[in-house]
N, CA, C and O atoms as a GROMACS GRO file, in nm:
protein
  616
    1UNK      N    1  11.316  13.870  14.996
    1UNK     CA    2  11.207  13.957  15.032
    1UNK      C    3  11.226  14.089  14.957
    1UNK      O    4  11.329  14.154  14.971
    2UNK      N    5  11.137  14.125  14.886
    2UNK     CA    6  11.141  14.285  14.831
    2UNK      C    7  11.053  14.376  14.906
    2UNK      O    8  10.955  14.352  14.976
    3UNK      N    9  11.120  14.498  14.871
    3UNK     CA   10  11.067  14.619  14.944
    3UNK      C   11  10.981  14.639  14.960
    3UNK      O   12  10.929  14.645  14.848
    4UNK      N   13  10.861  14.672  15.079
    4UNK     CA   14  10.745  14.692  15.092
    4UNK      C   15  10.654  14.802  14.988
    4UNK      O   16  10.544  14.783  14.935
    5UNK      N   17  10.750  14.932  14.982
    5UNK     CA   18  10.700  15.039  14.910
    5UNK      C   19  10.801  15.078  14.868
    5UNK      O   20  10.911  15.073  14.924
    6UNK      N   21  10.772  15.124  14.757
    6UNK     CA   22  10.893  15.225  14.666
    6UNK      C   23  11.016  15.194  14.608
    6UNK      O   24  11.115  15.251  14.560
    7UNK      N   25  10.954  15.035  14.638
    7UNK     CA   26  11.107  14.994  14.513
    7UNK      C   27  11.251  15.006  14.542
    7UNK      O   28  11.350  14.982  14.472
    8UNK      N   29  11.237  15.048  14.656
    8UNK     CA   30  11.376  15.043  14.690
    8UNK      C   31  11.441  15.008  14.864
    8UNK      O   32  11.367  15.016  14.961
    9UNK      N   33  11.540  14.983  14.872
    9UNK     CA   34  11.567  14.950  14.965
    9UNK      C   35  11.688  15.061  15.130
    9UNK      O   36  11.808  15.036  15.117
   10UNK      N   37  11.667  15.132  15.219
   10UNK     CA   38  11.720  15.226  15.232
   10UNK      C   39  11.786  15.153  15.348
   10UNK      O   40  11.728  15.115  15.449
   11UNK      N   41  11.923  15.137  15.319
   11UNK     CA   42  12.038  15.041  15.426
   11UNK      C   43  12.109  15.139  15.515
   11UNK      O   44  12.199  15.210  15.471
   12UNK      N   45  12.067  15.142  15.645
   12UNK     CA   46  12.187  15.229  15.739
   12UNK      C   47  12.306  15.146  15.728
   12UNK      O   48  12.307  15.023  15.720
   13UNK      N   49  12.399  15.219  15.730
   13UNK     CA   50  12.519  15.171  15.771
   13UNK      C   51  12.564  15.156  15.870
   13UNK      O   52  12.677  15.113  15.889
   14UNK      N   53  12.469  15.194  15.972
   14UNK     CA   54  12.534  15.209  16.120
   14UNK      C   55  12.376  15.273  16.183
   14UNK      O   56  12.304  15.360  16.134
   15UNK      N   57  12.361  15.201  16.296
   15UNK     CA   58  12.275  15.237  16.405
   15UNK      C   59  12.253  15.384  16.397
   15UNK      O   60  12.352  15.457  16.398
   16UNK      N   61  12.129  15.435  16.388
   16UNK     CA   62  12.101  15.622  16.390
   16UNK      C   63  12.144  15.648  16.299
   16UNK      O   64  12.231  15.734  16.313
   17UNK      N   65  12.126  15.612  16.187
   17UNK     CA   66  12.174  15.682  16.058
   17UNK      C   67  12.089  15.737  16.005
   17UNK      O   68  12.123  15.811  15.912
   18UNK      N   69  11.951  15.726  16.036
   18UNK     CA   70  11.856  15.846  16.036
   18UNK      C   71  11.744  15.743  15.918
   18UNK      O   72  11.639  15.806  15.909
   19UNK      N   73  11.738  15.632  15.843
   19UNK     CA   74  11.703  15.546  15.770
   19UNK      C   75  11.550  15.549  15.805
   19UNK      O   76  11.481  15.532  15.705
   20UNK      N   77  11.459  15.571  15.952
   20UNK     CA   78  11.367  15.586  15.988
   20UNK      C   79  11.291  15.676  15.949
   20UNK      O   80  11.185  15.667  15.887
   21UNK      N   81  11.378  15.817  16.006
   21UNK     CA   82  11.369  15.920  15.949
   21UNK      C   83  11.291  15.941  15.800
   21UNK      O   84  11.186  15.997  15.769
   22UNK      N   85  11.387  15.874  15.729
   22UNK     CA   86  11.429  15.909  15.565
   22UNK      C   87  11.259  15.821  15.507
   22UNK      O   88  11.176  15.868  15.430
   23UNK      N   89  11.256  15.717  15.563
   23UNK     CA   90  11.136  15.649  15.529
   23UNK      C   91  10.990  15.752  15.519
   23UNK      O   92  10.904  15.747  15.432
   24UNK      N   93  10.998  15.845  15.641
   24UNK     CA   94  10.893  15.912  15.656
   24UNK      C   95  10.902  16.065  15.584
   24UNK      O   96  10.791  16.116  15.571
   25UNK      N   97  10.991  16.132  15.544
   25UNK     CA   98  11.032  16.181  15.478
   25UNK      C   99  11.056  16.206  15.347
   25UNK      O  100  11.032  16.315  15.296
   26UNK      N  101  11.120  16.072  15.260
   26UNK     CA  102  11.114  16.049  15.151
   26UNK      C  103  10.965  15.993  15.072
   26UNK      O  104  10.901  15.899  15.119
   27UNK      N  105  10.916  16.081  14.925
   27UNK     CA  106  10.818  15.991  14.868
   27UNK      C  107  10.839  15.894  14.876
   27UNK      O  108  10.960  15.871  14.881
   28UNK      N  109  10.767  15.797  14.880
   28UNK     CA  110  10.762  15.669  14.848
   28UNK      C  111  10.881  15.608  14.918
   28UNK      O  112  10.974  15.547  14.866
   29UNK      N  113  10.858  15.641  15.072
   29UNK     CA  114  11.033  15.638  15.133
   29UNK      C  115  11.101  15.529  15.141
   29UNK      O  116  11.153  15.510  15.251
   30UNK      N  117  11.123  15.429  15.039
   30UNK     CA  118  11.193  15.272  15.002
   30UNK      C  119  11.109  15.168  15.138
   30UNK      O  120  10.995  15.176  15.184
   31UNK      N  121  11.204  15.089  15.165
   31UNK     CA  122  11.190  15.028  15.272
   31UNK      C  123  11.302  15.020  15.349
   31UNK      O  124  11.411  15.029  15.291
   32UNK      N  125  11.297  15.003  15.489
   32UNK     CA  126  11.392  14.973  15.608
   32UNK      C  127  11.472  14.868  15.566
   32UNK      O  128  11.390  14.803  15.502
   33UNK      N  129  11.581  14.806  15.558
   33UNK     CA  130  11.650  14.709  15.513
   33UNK      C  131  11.758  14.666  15.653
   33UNK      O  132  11.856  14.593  15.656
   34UNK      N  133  11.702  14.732  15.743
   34UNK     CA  134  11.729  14.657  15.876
   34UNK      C  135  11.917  14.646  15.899
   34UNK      O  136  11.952  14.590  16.003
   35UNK      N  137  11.978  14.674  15.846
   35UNK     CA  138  12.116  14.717  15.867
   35UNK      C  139  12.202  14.606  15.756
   35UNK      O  140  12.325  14.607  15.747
   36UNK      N  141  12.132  14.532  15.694
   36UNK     CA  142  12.165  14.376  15.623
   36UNK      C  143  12.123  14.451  15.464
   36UNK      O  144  12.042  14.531  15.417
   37UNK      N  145  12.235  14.368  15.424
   37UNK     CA  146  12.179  14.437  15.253
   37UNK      C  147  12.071  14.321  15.218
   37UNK      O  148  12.058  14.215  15.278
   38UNK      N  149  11.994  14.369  15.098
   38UNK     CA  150  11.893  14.237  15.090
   38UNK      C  151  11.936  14.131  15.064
   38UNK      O  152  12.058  14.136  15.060
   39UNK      N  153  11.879  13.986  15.032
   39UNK     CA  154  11.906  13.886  14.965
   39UNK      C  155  11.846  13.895  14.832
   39UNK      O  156  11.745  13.962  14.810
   40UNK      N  157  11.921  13.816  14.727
   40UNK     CA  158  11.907  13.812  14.582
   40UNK      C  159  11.763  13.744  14.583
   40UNK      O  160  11.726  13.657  14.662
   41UNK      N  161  11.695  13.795  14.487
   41UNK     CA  162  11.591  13.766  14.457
   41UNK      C  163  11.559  13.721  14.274
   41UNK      O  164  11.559  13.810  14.188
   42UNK      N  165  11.544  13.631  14.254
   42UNK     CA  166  11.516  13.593  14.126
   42UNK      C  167  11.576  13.622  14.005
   42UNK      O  168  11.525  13.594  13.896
   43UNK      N  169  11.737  13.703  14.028
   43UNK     CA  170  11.843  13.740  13.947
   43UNK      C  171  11.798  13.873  13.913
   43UNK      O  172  11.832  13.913  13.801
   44UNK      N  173  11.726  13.955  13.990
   44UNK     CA  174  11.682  14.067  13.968
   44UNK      C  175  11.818  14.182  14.054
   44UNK      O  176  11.871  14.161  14.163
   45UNK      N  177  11.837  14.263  13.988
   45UNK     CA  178  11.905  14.362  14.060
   45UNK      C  179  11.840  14.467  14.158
   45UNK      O  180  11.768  14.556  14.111
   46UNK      N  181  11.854  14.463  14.232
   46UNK     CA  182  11.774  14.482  14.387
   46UNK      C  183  11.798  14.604  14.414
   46UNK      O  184  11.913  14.596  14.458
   47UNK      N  185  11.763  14.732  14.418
   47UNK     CA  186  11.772  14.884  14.456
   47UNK      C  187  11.789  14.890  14.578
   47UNK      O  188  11.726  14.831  14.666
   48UNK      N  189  11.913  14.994  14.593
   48UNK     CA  190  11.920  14.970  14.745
   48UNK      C  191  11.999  15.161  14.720
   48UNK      O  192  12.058  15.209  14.624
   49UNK      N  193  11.957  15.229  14.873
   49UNK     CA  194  12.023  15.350  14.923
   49UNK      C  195  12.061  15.314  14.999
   49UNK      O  196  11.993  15.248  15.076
   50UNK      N  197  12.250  15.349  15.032
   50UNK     CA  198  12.307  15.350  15.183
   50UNK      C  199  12.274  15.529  15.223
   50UNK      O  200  12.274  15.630  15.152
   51UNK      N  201  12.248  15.503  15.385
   51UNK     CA  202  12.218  15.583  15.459
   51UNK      C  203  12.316  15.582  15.573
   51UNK      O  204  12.328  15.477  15.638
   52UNK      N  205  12.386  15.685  15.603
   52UNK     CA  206  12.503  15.752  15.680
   52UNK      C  207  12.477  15.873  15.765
   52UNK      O  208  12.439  15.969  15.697
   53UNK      N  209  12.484  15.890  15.860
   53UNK     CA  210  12.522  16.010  15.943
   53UNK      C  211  12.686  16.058  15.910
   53UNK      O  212  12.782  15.989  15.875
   54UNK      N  213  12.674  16.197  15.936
   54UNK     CA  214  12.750  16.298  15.898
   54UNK      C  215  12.849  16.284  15.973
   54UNK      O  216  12.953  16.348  15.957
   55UNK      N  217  12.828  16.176  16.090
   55UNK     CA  218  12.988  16.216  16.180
   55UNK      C  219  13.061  16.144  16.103
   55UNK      O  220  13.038  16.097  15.991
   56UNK      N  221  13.215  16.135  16.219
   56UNK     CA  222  13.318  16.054  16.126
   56UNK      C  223  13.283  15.896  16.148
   56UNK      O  224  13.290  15.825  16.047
   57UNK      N  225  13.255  15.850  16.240
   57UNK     CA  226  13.185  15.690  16.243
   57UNK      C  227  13.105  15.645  16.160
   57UNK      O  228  13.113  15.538  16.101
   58UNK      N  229  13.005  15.745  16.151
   58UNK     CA  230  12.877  15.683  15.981
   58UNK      C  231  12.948  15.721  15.871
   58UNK      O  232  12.938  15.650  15.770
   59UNK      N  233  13.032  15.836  15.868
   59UNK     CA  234  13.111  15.779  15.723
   59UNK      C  235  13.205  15.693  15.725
   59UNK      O  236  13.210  15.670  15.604
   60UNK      N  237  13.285  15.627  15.770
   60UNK     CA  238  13.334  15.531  15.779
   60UNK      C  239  13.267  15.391  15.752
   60UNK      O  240  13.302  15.288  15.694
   61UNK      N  241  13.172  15.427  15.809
   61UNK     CA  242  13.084  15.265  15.825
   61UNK      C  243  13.010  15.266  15.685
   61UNK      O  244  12.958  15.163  15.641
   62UNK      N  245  13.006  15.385  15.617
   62UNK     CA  246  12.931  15.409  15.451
   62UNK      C  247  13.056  15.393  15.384
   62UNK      O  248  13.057  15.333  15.277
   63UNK      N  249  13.162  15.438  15.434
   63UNK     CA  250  13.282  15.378  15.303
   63UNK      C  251  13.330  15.210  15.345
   63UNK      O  252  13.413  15.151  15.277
   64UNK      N  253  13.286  15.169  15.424
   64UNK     CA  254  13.279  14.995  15.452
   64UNK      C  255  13.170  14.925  15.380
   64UNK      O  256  13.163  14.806  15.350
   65UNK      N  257  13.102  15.004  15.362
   65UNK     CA  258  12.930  14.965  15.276
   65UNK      C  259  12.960  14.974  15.155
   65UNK      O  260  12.900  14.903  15.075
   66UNK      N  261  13.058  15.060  15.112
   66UNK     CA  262  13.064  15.094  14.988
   66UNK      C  263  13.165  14.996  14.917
   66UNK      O  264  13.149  14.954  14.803
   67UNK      N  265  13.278  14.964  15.006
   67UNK     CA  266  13.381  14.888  14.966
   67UNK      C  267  13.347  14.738  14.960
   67UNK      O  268  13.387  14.648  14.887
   68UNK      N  269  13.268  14.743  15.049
   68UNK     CA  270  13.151  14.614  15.022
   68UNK      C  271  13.090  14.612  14.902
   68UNK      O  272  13.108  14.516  14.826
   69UNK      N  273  13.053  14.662  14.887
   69UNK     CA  274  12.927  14.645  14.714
   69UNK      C  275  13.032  14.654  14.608
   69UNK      O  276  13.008  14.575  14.516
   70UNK      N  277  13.178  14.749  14.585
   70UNK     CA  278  13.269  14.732  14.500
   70UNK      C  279  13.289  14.609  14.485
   70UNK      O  280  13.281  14.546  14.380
   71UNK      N  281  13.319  14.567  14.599
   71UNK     CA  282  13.429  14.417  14.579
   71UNK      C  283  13.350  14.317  14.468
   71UNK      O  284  13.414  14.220  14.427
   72UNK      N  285  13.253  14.332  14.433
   72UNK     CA  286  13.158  14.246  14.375
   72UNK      C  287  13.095  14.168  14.390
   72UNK      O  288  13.033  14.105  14.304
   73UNK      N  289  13.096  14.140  14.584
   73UNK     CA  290  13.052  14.031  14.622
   73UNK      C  291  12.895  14.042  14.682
   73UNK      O  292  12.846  13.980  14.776
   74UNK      N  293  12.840  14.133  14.604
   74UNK     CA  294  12.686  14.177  14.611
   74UNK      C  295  12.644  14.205  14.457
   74UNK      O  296  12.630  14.323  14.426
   75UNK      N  297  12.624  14.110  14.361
   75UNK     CA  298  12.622  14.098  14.247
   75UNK      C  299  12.433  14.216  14.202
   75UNK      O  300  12.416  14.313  14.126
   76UNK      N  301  12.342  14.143  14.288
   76UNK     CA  302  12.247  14.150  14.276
   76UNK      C  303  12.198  14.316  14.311
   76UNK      O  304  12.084  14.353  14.287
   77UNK      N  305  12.292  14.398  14.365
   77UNK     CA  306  12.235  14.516  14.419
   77UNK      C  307  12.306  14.600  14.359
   77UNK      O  308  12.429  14.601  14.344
   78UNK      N  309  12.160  14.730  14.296
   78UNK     CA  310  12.252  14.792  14.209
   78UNK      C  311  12.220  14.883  14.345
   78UNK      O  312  12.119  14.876  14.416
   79UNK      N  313  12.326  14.964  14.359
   79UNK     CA  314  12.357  15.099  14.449
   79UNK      C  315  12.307  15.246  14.371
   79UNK      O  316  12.370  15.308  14.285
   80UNK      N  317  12.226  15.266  14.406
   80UNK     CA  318  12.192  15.396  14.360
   80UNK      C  319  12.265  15.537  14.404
   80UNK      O  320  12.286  15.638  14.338
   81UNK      N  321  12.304  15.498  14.581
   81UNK     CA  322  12.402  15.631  14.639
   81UNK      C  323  12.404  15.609  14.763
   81UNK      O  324  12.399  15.496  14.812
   82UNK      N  325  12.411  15.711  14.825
   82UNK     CA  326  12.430  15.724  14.972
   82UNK      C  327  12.378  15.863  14.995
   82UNK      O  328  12.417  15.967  14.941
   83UNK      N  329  12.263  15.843  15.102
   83UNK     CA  330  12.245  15.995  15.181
   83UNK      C  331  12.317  16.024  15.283
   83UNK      O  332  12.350  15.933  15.359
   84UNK      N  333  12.352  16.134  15.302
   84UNK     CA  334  12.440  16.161  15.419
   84UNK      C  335  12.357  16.224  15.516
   84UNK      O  336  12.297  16.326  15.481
   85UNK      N  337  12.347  16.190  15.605
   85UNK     CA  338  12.263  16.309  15.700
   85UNK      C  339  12.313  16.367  15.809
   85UNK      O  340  12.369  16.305  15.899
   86UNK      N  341  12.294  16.496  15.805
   86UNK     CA  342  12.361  16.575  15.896
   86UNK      C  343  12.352  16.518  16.044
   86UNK      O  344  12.293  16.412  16.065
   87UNK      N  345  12.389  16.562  16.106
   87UNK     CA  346  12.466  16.547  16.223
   87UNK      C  347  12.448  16.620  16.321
   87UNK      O  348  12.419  16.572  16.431
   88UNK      N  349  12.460  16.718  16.306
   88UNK     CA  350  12.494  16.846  16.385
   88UNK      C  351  12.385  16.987  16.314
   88UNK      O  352  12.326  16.956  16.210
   89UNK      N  353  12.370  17.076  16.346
   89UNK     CA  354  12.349  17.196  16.278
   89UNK      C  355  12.440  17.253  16.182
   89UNK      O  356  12.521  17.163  16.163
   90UNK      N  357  12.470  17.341  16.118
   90UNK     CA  358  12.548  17.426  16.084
   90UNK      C  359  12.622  17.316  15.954
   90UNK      O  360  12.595  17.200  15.926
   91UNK      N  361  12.720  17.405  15.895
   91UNK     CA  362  12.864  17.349  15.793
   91UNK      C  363  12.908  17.244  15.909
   91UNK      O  364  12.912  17.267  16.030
   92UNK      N  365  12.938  17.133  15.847
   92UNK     CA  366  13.023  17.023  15.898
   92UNK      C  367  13.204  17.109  15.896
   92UNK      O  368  13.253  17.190  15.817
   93UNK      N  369  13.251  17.054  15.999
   93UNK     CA  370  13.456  17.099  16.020
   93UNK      C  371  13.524  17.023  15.891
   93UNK      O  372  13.512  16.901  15.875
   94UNK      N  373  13.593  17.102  15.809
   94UNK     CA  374  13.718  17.021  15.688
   94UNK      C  375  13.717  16.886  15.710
   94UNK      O  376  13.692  16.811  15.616
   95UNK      N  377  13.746  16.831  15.847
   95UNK     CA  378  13.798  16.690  15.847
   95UNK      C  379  13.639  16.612  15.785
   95UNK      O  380  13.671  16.519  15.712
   96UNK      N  381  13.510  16.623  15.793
   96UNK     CA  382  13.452  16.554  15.760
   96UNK      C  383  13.382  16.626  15.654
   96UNK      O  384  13.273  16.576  15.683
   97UNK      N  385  13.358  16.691  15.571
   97UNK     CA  386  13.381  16.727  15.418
   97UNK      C  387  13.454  16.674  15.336
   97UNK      O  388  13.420  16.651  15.220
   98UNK      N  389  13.553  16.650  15.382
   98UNK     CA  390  13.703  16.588  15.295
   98UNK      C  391  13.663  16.436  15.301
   98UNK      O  392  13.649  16.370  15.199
   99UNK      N  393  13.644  16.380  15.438
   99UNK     CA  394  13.589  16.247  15.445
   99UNK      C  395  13.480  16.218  15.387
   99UNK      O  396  13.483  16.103  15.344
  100UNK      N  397  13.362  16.284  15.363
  100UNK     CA  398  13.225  16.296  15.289
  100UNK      C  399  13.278  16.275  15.107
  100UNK      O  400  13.254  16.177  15.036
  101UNK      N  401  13.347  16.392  15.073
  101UNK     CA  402  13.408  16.391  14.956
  101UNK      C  403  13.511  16.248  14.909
  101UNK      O  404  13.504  16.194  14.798
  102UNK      N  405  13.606  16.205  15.026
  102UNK     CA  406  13.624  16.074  14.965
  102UNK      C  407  13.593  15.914  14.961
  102UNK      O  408  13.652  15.820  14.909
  103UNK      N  409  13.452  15.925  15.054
  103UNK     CA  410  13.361  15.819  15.078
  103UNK      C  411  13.246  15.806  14.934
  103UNK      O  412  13.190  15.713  14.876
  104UNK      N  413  13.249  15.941  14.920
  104UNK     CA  414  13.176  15.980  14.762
  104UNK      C  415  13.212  15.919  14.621
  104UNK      O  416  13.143  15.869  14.532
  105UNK      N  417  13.363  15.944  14.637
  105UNK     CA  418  13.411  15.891  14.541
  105UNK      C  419  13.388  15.735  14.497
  105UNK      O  420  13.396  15.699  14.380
  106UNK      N  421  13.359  15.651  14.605
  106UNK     CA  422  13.326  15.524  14.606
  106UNK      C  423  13.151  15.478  14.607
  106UNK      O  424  13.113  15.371  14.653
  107UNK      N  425  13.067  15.573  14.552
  107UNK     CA  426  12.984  15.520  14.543
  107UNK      C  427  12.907  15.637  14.406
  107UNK      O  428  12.948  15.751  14.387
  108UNK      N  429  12.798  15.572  14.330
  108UNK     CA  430  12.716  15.635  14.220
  108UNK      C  431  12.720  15.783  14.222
  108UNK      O  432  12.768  15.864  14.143
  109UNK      N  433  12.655  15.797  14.341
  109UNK     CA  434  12.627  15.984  14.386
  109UNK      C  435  12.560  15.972  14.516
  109UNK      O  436  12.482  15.883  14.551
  110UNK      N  437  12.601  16.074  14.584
  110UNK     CA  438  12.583  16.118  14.701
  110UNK      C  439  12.542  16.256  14.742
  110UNK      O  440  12.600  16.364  14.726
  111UNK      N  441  12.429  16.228  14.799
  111UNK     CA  442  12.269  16.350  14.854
  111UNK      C  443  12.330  16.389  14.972
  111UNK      O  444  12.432  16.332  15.010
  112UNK      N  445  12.267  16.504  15.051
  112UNK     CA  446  12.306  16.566  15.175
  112UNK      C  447  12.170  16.593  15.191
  112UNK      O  448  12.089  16.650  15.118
  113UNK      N  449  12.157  16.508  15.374
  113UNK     CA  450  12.026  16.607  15.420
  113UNK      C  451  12.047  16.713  15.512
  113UNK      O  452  12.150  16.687  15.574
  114UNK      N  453  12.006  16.800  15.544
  114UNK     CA  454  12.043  16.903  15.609
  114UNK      C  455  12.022  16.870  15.800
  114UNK      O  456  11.939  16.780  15.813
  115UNK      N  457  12.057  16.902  15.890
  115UNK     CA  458  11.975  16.922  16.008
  115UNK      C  459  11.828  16.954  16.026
  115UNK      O  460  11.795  17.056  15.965
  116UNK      N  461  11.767  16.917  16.068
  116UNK     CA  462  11.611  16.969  16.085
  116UNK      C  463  11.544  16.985  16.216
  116UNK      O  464  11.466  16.897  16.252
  117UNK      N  465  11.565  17.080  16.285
  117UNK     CA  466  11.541  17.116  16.429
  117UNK      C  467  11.389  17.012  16.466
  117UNK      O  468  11.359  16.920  16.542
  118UNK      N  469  11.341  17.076  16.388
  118UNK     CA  470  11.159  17.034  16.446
  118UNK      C  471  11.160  16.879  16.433
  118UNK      O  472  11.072  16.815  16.490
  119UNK      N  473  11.261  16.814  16.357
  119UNK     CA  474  11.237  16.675  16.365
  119UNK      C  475  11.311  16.618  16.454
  119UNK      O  476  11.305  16.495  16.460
  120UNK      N  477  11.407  16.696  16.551
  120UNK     CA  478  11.461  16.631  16.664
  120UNK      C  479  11.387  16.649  16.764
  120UNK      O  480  11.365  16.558  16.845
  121UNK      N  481  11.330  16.785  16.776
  121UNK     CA  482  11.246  16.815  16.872
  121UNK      C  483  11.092  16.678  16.874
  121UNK      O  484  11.028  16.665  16.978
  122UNK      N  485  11.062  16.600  16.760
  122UNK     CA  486  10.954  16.492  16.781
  122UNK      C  487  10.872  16.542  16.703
  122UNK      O  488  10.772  16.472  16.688
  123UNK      N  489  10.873  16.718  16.596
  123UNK     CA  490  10.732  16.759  16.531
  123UNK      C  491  10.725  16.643  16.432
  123UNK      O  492  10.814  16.558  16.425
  124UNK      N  493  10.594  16.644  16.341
  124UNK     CA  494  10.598  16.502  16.256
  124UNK      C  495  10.684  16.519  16.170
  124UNK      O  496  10.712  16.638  16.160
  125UNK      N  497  10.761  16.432  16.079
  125UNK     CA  498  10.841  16.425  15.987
  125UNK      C  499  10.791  16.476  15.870
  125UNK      O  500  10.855  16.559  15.804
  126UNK      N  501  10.691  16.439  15.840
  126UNK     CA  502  10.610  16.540  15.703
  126UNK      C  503  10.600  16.689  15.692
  126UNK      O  504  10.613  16.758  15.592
  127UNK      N  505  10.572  16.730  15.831
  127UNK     CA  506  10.514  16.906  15.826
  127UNK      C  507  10.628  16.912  15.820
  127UNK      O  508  10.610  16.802  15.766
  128UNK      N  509  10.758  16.932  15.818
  128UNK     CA  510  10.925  16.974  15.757
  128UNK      C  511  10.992  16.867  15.656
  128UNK      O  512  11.058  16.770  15.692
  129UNK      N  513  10.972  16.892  15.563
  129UNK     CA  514  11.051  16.803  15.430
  129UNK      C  515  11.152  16.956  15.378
  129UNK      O  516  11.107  17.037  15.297
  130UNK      N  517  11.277  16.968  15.437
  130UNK     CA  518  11.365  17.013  15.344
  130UNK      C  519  11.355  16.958  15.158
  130UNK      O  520  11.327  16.853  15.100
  131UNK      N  521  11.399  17.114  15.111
  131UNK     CA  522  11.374  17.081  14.964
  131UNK      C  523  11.496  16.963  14.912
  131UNK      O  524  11.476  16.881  14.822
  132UNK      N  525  11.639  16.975  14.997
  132UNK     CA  526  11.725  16.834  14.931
  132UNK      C  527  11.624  16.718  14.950
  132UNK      O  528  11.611  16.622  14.873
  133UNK      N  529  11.562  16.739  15.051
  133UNK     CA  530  11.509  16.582  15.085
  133UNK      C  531  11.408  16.578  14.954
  133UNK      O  532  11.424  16.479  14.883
  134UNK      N  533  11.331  16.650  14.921
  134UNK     CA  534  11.232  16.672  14.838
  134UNK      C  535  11.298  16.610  14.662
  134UNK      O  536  11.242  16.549  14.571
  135UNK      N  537  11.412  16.653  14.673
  135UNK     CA  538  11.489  16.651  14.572
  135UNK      C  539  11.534  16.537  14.576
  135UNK      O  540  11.547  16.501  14.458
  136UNK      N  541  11.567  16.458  14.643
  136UNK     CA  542  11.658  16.306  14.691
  136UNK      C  543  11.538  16.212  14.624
  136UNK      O  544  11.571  16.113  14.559
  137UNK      N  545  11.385  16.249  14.642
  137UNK     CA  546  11.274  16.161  14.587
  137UNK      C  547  11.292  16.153  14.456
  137UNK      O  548  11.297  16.054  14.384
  138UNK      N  549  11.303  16.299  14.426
  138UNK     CA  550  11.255  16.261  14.299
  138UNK      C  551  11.391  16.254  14.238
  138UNK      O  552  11.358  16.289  14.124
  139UNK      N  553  11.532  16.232  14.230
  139UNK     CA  554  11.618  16.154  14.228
  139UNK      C  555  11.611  16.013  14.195
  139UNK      O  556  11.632  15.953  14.090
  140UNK      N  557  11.579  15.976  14.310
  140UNK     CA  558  11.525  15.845  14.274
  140UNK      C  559  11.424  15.762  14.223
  140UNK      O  560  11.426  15.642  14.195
  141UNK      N  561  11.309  15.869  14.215
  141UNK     CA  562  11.234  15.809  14.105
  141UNK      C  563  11.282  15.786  13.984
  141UNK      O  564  11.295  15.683  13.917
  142UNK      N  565  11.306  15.910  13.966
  142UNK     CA  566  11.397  15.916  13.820
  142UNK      C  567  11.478  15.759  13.777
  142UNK      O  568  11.433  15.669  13.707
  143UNK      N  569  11.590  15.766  13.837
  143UNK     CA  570  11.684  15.669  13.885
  143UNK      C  571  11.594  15.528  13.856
  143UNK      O  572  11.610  15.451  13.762
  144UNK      N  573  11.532  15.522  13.926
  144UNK     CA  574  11.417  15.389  13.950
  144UNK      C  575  11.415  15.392  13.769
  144UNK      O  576  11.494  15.333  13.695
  145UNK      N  577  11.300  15.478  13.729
  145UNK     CA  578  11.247  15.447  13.576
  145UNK      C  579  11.371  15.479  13.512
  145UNK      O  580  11.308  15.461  13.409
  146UNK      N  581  11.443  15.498  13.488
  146UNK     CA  582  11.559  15.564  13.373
  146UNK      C  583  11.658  15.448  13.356
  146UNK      O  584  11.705  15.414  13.247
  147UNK      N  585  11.681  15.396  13.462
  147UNK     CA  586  11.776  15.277  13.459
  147UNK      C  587  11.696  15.146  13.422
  147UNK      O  588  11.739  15.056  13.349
  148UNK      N  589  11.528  15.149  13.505
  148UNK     CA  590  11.488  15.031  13.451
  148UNK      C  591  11.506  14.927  13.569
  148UNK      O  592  11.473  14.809  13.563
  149UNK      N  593  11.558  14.984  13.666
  149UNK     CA  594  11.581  14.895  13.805
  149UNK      C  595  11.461  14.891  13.846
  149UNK      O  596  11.393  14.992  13.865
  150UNK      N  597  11.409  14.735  13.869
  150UNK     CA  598  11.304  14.698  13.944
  150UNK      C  599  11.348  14.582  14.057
  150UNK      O  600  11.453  14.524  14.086
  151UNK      N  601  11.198  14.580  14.111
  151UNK     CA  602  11.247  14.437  14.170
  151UNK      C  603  11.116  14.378  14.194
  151UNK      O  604  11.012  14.443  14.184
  152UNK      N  605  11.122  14.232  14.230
  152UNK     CA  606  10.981  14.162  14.236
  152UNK      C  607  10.913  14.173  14.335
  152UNK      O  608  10.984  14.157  14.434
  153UNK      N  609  10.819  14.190  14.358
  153UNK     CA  610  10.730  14.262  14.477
  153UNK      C  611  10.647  14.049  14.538
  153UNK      O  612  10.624  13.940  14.485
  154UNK      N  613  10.640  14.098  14.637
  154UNK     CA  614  10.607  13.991  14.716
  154UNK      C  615  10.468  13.932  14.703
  154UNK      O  616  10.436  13.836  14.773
   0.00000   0.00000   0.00000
């Protein structure tokens, strides 16, 4: 099955990783990929974003995602990165910076979304698009045409 919209595929790593969020948020906000990386499709290399929360459990569960797609036993998916999404308000504590920084190391590149009050509070996800988030799109557009990563649409 390929992505509904946008060519790409946006994988939580873990329950509340904000992947909902990111859909409504992001241009062309990929598709939900339901916690399962996709299945291979026609020897096409399959676009996929892991999506993580900022605590220490979603990075963990993004450097399990990540050590996953190393091993090689996901031939078909090229990894574009990982968003991290905040967590909390404010600077994240050393211990998970340091963990952010070496969960990083194991994957393409890695985005930060910030906290966004009005979108916890329920305002719509559109009337507040932080500019990283703004920036994370067109990232991956880029990404999308520059590399040449497609995939076959249904």
């Amino acid at each position: 099955m390929a992505p509904l919209s946008g060519g790409y595929w946006l994988l939580g790593c873990h329950g509340g990783a904000g992947v909902t969020t990111l859909t409504g948020a992001l241009p062309e906000g990929g598709t939900d990929a339901h916690r399962m990386w996709p299945a291979p499709v026609h020897h096409v290399r399959t676009p996929v974003v892991l999506v993580a929360r900022g605590h220490h459990d979603g990075l963990r569960a993004a450097q399990m995602a990540a050590r996953q797609w190393a091993s090689g036993e996901l031939p078909w998916v090229a990894l574009l990165g990982l968003v991290v999404v905040a967590d909390a308000p404010g600077k994240p504590p050393r211990v998970l910076r340091d963990l952010q920084h070496l969960v990083s190391g194991g994957v393409p590149r890695t985005w930060s979304v910030p906290w966004v009050d009005p979108w916890r509070c329920g305002e719509p996800i559109g009337s507040h698009i932080p500019r990283q988030v703004a920036a994370i799109g067109r990232d991956l557009q880029h990404l999308l045409s520059v590399q040449g990563v497609r995939n076959v649409r249904s």
